[in-house]
C-alpha positions as CSV (number, residue, x, y, z in Angstrom):
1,X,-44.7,23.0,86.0
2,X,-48.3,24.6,85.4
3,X,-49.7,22.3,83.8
4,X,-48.7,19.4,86.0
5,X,-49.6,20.1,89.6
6,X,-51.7,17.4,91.6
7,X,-52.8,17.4,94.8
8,X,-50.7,15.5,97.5
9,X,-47.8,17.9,96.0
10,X,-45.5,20.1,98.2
11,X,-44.3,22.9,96.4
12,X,-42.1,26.2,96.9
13,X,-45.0,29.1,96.1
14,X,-44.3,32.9,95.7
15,X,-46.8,33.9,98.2
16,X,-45.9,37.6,98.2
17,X,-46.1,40.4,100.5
18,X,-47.8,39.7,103.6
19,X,-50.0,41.9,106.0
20,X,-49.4,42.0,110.0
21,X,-52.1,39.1,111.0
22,X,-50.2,36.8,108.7
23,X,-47.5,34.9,110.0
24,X,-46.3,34.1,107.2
25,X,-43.4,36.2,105.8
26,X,-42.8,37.6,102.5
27,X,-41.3,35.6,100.0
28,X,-41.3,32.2,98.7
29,X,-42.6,29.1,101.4
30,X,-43.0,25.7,100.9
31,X,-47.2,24.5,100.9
32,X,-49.3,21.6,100.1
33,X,-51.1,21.9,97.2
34,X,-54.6,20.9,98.7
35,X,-57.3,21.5,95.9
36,X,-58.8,18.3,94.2
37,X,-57.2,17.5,90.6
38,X,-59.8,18.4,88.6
39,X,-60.1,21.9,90.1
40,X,-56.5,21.9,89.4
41,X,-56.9,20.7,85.5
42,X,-59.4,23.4,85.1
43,X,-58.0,26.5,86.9
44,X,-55.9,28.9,87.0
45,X,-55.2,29.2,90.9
46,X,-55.0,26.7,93.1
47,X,-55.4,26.2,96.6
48,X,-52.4,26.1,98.9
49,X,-51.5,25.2,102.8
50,X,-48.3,27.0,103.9
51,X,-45.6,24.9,105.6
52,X,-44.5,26.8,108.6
53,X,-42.9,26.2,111.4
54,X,-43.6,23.1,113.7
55,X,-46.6,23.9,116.8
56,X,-48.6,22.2,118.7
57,X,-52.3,23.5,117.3
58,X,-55.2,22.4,116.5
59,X,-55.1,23.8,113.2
60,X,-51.6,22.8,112.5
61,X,-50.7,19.2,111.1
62,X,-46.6,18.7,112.1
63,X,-44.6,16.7,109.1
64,X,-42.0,14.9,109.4
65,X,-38.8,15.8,106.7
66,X,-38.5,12.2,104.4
67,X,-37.2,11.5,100.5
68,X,-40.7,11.7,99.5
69,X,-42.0,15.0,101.1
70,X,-38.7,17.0,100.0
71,X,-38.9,18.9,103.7
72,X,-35.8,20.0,105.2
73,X,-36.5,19.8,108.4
74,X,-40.5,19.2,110.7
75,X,-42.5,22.0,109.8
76,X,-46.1,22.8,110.4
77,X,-48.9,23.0,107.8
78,X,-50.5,25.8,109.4
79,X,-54.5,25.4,108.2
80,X,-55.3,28.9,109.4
81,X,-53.4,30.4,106.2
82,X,-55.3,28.3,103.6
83,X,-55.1,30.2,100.2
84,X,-55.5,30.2,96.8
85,X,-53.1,31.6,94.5
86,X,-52.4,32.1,90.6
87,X,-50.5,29.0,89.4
88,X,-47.6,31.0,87.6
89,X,-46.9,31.7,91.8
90,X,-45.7,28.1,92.2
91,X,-41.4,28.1,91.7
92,X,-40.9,24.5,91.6
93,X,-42.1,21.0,93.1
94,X,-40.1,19.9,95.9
95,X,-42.1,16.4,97.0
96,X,-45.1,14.8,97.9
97,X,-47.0,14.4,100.8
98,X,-47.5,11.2,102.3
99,X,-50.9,9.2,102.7
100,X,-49.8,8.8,106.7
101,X,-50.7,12.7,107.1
102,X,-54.4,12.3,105.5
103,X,-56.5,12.0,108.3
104,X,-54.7,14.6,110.4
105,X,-55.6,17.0,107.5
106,X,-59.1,16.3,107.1
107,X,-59.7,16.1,111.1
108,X,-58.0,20.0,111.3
109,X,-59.8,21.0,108.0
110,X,-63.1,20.2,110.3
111,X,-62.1,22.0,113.2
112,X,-60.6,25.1,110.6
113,X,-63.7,25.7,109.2
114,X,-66.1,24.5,111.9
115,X,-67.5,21.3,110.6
116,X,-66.6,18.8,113.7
């Protein structure tokens, strides 16, 4: 699985122990892989977007579950937890995200990091 991950990819990661401004729990979570390939070719970490659950935020991008993406049910890619982590993190793949979500990504990634 290391050597193999792409972008567009949804994947179960080991994200670990979390602190108390995290939402995100302990454990192992479903994220986007979001860093470019060749990042990905030529490192060792990788950069993730947790799947969360569903909100209604300006920093959250809702997707729907379908055979491609692997989701079991609508959950929220939650921008504001953006992280990289050590590739030997990642479990397994689960799906792939659809092109439909793009532009809902970069528009958040903008207003994430302050860009808009």
């Amino acid at each position: 699985m290391e050597n193999k991950i792409t972008s567009v990819m949804i994947v179960v990661v080991s994200l670990g122990a979390r602190s108390l401004a995290e939402e995100t729990s302990a454990g192992s979570h479903r994220c986007l892989i979001l860093q470019n390939n060749l990042g990905n070719k030529a490192s060792k970490i990788t950069t993730v977007v947790p799947f969360l659950s569903k909100k209604d935020y300006a920093f959250v991008v809702n997707v729907l579950p379908t055979d491609d993406n692997g989701l079991d049910r609508e959950r929220g890619l939650h921008f504001n937890q953006i992280r990289s982590v050590d590739r030997s993190r990642i479990i397994s793949m689960i799906g792939t995200l659809e092109e439909s979500y793009w532009e809902s990504i970069k528009a958040v990634i903008d207003i994430q990091f302050g860009f808009y």
